[in-house]
TIROFI-577852 format. One record per atom (N, C-alpha, C): x, y, z; atom name; residue in three letters. Coordinates in nm, 3 decimals, padded with zeros to 5 digits. Layout:
<pts>
X|Y|Z|CA|ala
...
</pts>
This chain:
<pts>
-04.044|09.312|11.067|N|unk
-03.911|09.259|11.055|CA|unk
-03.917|09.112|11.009|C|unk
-04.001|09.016|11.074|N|unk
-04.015|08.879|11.026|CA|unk
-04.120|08.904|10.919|C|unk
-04.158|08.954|10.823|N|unk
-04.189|08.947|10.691|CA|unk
-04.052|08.985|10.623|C|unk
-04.021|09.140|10.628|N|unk
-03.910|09.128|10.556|CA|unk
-03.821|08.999|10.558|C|unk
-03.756|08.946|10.667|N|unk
-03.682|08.858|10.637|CA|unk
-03.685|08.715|10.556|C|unk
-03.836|08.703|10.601|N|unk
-03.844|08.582|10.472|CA|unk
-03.877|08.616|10.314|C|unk
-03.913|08.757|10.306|N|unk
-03.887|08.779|10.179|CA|unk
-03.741|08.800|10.148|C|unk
-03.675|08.830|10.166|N|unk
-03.504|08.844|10.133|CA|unk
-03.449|08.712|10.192|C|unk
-03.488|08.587|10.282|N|unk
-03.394|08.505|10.320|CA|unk
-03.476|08.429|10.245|C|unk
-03.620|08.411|10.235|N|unk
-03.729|08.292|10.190|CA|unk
-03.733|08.203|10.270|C|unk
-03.835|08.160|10.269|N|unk
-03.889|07.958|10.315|CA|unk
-03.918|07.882|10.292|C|unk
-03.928|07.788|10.331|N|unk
-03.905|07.649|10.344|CA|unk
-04.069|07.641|10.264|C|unk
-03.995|07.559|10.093|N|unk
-04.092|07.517|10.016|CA|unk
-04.258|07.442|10.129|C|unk
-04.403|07.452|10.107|N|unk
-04.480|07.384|10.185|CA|unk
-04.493|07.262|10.118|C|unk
-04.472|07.202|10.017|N|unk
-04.484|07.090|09.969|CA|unk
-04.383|07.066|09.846|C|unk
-04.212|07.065|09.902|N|unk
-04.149|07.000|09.791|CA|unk
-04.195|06.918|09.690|C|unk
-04.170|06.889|09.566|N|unk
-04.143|06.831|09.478|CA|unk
-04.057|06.756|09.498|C|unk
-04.059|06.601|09.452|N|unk
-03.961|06.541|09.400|CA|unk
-03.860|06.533|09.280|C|unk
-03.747|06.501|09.250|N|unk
-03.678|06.528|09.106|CA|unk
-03.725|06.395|09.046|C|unk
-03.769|06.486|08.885|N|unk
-03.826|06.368|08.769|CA|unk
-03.670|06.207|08.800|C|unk
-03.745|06.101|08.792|N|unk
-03.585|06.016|08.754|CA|unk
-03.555|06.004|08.606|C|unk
-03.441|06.014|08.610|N|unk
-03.450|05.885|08.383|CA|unk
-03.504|05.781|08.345|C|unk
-03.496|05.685|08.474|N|unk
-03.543|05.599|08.518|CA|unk
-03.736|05.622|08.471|C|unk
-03.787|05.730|08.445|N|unk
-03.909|05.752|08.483|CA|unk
-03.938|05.808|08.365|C|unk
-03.868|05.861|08.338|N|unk
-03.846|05.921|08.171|CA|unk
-03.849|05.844|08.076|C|unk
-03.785|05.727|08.075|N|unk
-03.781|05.598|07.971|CA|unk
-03.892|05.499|07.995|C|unk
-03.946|05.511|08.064|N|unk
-04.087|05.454|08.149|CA|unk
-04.218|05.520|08.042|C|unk
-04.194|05.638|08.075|N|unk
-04.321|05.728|07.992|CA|unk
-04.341|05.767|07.884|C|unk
-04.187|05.721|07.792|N|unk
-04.165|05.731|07.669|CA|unk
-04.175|05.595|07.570|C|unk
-04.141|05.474|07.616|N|unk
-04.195|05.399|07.617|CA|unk
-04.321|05.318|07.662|C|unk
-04.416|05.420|07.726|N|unk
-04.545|05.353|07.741|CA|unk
-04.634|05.478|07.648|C|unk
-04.613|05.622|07.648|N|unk
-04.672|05.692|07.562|CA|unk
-04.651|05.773|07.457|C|unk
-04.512|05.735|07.457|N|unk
-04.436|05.824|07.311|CA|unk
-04.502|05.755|07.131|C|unk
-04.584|05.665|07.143|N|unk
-04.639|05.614|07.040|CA|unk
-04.786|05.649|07.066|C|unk
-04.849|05.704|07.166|N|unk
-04.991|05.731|07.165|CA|unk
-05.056|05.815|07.092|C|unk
-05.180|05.821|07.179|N|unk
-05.254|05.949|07.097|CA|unk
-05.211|06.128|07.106|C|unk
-05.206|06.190|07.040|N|unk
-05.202|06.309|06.996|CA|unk
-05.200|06.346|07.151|C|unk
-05.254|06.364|07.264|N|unk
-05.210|06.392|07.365|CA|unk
-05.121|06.294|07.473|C|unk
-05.116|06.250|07.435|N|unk
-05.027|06.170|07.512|CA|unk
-04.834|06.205|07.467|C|unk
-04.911|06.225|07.334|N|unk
-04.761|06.267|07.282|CA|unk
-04.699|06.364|07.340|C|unk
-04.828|06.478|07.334|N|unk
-04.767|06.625|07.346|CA|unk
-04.781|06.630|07.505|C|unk
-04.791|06.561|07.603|N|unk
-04.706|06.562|07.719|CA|unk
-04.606|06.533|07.726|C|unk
-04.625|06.397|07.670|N|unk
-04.447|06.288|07.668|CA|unk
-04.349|06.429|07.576|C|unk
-04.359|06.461|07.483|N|unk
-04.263|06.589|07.471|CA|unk
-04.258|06.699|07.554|C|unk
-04.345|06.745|07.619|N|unk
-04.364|06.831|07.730|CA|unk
-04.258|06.783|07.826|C|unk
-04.265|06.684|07.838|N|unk
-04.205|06.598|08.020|CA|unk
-04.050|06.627|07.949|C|unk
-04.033|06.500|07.836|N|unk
-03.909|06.462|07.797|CA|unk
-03.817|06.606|07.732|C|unk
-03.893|06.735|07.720|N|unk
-03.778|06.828|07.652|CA|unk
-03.780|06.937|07.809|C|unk
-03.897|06.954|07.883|N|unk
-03.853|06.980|08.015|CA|unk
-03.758|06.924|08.128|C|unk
-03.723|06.778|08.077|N|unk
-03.582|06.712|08.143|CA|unk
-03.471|06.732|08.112|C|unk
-03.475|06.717|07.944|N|unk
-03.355|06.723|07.884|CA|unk
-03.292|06.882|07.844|C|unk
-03.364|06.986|07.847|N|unk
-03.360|07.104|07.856|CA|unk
-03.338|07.164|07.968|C|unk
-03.369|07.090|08.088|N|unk
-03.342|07.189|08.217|CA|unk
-03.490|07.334|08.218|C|unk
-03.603|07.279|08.143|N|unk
-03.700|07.408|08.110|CA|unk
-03.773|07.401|08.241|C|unk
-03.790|07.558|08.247|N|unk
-03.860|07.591|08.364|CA|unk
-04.067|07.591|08.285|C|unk
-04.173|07.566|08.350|N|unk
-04.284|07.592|08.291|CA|unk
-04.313|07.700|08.182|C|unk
-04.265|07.821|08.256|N|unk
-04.263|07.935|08.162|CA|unk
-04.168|07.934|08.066|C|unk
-04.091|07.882|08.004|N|unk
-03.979|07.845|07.880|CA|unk
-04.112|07.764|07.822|C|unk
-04.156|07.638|07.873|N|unk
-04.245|07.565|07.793|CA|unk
-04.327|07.614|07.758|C|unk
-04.435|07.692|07.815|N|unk
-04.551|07.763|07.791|CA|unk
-04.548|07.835|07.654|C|unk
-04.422|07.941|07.658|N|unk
-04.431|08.017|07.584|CA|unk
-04.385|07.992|07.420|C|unk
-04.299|07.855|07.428|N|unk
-04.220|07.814|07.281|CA|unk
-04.314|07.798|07.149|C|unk
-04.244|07.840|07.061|N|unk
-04.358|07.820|06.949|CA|unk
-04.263|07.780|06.853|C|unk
-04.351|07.692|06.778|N|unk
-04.271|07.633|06.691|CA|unk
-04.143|07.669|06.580|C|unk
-04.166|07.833|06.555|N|unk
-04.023|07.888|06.517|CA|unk
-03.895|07.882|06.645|C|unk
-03.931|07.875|06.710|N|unk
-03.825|07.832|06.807|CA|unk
-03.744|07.722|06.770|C|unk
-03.777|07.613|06.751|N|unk
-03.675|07.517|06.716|CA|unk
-03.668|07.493|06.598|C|unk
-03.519|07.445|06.611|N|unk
-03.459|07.409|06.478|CA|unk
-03.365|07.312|06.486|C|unk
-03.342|07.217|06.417|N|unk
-03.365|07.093|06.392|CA|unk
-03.196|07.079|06.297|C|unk
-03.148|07.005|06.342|N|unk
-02.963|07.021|06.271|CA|unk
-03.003|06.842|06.254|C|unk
-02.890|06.780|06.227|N|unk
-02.882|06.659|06.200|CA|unk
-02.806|06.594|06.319|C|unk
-02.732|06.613|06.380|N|unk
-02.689|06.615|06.573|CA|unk
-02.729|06.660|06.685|C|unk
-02.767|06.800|06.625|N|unk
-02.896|06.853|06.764|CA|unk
-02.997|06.925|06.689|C|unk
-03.084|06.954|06.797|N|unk
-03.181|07.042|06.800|CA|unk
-03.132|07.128|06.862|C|unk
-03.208|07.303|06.845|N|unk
-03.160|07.420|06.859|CA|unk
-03.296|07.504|06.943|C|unk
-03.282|07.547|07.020|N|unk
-03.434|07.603|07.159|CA|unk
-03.421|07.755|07.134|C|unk
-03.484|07.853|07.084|N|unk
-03.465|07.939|07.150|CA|unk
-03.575|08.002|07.203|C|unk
-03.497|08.060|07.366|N|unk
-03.592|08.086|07.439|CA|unk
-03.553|08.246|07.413|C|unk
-03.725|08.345|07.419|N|unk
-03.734|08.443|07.382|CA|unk
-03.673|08.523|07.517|C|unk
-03.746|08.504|07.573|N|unk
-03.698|08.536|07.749|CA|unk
-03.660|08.402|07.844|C|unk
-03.664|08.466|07.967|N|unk
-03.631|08.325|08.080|CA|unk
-03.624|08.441|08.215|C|unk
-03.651|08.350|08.314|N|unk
-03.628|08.399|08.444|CA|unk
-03.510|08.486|08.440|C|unk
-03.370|08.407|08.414|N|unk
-03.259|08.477|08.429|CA|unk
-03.208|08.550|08.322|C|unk
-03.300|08.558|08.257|N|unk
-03.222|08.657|08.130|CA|unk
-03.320|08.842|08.164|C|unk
-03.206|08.893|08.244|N|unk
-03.202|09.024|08.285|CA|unk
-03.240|09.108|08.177|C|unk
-03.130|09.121|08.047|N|unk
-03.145|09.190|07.970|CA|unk
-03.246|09.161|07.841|C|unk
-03.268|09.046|07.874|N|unk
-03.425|08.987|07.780|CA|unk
-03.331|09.012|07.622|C|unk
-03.244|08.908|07.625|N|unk
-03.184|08.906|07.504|CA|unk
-03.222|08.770|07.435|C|unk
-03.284|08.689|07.549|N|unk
-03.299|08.564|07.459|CA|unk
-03.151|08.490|07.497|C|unk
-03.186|08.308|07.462|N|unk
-03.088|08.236|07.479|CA|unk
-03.081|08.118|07.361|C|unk
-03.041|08.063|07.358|N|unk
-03.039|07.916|07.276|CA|unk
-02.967|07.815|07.379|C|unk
-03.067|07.702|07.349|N|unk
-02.995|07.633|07.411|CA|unk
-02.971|07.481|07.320|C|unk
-02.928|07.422|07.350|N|unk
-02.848|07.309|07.244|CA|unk
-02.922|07.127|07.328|C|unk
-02.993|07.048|07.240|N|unk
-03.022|06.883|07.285|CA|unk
-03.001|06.847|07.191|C|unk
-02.917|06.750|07.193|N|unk
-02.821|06.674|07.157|CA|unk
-02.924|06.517|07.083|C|unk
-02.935|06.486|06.953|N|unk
-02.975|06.412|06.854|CA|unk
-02.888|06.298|06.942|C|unk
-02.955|06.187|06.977|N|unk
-02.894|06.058|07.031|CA|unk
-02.940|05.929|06.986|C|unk
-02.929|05.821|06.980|N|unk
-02.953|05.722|06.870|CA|unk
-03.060|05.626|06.947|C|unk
-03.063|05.659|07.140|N|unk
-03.162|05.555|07.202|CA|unk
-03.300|05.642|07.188|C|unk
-03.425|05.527|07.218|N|unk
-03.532|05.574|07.230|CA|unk
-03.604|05.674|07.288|C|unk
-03.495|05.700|07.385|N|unk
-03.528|05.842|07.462|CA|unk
-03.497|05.995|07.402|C|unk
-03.462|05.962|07.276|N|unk
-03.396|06.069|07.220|CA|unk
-03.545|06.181|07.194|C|unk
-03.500|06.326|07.255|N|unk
-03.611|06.412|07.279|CA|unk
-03.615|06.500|07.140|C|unk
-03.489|06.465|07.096|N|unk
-03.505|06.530|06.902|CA|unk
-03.621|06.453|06.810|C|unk
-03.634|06.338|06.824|N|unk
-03.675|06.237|06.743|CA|unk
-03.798|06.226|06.815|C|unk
-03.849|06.254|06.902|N|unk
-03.996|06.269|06.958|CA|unk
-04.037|06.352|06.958|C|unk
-03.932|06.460|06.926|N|unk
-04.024|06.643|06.920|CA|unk
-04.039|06.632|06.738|C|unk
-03.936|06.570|06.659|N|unk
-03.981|06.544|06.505|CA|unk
-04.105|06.458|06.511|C|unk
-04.146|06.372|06.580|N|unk
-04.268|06.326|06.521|CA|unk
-04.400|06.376|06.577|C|unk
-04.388|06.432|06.689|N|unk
-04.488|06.499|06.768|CA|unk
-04.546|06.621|06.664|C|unk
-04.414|06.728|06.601|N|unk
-04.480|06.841|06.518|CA|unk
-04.571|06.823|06.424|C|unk
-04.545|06.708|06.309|N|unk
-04.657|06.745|06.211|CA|unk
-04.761|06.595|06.261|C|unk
-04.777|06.559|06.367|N|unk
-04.875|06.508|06.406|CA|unk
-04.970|06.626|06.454|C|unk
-04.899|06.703|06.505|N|unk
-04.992|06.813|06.559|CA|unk
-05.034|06.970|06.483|C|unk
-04.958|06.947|06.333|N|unk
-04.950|06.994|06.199|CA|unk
-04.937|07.193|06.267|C|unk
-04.801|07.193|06.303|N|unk
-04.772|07.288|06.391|CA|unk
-04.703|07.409|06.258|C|unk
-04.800|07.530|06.279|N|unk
-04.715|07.631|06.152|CA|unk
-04.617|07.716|06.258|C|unk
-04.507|07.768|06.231|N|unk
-04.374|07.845|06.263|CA|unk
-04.451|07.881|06.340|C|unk
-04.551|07.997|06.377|N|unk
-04.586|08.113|06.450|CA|unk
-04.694|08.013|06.605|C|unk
-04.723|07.871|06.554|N|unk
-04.825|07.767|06.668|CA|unk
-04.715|07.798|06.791|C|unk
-04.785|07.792|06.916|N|unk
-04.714|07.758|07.040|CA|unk
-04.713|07.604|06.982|C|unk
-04.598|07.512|07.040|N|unk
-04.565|07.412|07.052|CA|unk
-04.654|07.271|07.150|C|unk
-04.682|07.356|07.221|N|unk
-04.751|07.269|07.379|CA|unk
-04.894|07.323|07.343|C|unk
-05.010|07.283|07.289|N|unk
-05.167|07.373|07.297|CA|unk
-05.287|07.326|07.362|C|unk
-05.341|07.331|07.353|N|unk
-05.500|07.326|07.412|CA|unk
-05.544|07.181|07.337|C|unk
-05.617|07.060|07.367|N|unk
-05.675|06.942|07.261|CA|unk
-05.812|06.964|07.254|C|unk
-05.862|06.957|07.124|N|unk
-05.989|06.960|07.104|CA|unk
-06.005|06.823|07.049|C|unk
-06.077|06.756|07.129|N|unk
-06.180|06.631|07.139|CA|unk
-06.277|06.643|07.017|C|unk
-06.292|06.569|06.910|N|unk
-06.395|06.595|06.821|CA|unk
-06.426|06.441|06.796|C|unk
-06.549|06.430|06.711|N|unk
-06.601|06.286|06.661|CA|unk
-06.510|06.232|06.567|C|unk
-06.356|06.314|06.498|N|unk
-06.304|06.278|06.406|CA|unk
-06.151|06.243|06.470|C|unk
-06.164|06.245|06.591|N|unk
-06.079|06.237|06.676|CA|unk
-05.990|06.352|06.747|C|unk
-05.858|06.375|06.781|N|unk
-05.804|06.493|06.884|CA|unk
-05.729|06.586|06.780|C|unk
-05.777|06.721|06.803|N|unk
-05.642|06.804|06.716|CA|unk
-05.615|06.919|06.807|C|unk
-05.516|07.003|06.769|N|unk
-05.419|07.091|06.907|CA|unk
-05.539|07.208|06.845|C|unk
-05.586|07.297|06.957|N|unk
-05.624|07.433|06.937|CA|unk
-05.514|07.523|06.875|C|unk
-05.556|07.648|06.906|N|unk
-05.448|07.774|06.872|CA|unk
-05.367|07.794|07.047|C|unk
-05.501|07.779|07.157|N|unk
-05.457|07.822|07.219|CA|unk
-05.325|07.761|07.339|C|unk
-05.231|07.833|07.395|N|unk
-05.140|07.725|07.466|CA|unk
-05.200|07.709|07.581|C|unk
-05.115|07.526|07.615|N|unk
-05.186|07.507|07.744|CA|unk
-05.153|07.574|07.877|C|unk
-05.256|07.587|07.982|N|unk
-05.277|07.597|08.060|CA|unk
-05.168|07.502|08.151|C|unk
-05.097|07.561|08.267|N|unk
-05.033|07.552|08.371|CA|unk
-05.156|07.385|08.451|C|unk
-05.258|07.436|08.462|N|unk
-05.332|07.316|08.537|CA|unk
-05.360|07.203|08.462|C|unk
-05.337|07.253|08.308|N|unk
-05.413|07.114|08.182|CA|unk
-05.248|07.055|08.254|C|unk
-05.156|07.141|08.185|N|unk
-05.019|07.009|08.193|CA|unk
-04.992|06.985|08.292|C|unk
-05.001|06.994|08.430|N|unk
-04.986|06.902|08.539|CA|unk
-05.102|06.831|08.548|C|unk
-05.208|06.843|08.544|N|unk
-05.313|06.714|08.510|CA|unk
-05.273|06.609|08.404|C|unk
-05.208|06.669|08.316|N|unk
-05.193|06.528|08.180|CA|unk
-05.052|06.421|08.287|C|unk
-04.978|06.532|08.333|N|unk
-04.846|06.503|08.338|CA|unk
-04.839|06.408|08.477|C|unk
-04.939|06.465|08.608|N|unk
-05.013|06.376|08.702|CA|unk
-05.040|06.235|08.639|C|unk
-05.192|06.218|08.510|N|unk
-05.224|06.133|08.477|CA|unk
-05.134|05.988|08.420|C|unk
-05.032|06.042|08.377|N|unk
-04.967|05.963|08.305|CA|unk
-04.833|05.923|08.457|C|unk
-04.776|05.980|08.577|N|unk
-04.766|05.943|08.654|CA|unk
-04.787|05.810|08.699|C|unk
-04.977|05.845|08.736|N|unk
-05.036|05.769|08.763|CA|unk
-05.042|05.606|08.702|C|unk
-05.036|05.629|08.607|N|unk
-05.048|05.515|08.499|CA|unk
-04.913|05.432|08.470|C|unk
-04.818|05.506|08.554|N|unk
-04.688|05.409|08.536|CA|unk
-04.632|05.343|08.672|C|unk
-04.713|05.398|08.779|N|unk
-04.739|05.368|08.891|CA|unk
-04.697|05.458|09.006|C|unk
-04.625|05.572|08.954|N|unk
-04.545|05.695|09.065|CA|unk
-04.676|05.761|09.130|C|unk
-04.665|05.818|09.249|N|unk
-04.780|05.927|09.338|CA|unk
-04.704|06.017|09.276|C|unk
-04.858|06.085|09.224|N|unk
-04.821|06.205|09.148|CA|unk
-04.824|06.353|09.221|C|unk
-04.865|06.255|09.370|N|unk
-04.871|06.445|09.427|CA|unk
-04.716|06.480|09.460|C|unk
-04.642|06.358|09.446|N|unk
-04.488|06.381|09.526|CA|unk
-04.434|06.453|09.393|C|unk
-04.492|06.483|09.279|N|unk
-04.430|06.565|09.184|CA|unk
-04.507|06.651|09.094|C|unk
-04.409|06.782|09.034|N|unk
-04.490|06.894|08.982|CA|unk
-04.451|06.896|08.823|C|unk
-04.426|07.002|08.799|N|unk
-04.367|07.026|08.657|CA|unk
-04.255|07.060|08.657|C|unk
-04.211|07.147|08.756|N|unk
-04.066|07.171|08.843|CA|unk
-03.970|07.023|08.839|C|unk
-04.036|06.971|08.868|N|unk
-03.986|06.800|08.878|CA|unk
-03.919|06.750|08.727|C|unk
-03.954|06.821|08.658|N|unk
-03.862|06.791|08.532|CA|unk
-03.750|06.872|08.499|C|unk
-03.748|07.018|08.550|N|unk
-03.568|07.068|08.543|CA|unk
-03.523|07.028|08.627|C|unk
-03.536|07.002|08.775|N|unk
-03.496|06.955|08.873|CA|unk
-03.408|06.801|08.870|C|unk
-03.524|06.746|08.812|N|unk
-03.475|06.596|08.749|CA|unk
-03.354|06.591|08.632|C|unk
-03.374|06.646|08.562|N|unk
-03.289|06.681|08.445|CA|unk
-03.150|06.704|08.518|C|unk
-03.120|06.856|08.586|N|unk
-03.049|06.879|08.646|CA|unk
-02.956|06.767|08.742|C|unk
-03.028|06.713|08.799|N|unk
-03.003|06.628|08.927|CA|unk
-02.906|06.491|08.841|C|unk
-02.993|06.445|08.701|N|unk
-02.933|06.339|08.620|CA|unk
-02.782|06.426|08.587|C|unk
-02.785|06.497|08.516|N|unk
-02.686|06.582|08.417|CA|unk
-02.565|06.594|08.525|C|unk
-02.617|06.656|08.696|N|unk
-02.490|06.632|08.835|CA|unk
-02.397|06.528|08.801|C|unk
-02.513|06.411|08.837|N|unk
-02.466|06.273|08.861|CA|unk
-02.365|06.217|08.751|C|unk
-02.408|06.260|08.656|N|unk
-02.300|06.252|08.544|CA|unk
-02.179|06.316|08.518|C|unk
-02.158|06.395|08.614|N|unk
-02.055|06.491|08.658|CA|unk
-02.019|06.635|08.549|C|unk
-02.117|06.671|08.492|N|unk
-02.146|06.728|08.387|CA|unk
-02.153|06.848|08.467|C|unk
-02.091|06.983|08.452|N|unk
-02.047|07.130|08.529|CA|unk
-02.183|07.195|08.486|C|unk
-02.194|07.292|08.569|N|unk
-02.293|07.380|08.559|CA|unk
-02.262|07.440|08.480|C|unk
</pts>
């Protein structure tokens, strides 16, 4: 009886997450949105998992025919998602904005830095060479991007155990509330 019930009622997360801030977002975009080839492709990782509301598995799976690129927004589509029952797929809409945080204008320079064809996952694997970093075929790993996404934490001065990858729809979400912006 007390198994069933916490599978149908659930429990109490063992180590919440904190929500990403904006505050923290403009922090990491301005200290690594001009870096190296990986640094980038976190800072787009972080910054389109905020501004998207993306769960890991939305990120994991995007490949570069997925987006598309308007002159006001950018265009997401996700093939599946948690809540899409009938697996019809969704689009979702980020909005082209003129400050530095703008996640259109960092996902345009991130792609052909990382010389991404239609069919590339978006987010990949870095291969380290003597000629410097280029993206594999393969996508990253769940443990690479909370390690990059930890590291760079670290480096702006936040404890990175108080946050996950979760921490960026959460955050997103939590900003988008506060703004009084409807579900």
């Amino acid at each position: 009886m007390m198994e069933a019930s916490k599978r149908i009622i659930g429990t109490k997360p063992k180590n919440p997450k904190q929500p990403l801030e904006l505050e923290h977002i403009k922090i990491i975009i301005g200290k690594f949105g001009s870096g190296d080839l990986s640094n980038l492709q976190t800072t787009c990782l972080v910054v389109l998992g905020f501004s998207g509301f993306l769960r890991w598995d939305d990120l994991s799976r995007l490949r570069r025919k997925d987006l598309e690129f308007e002159r006001e927004y950018m265009t997401v589509f996700l093939e599946r998602g948690k809540n899409d029952q009938y697996r019809e797929g969704s689009w979702i809409l980020i909005a082209r904005t003129s400050n530095p945080t703008c996640p259109v204008h960092l996902l345009e320079k991130f792609l052909p830095k990382g010389r991404h064809s239609p069919s590339d996952f978006v987010f990949r694997k870095i291969s380290h060479t003597a000629n410097g970093m280029s993206l594999r075929r393969q996508k990253i790993t769940y443990s690479s991007a909370q390690k990059l996404f930890s590291k760079q934490l670290k480096e702006i001065g936040l404890d990175s155990s108080l946050y996950g990858l979760h921490s960026l729809r959460s955050g997103g979400t939590t900003e988008a509330a506060a703004w009084g912006i409807q579900e």
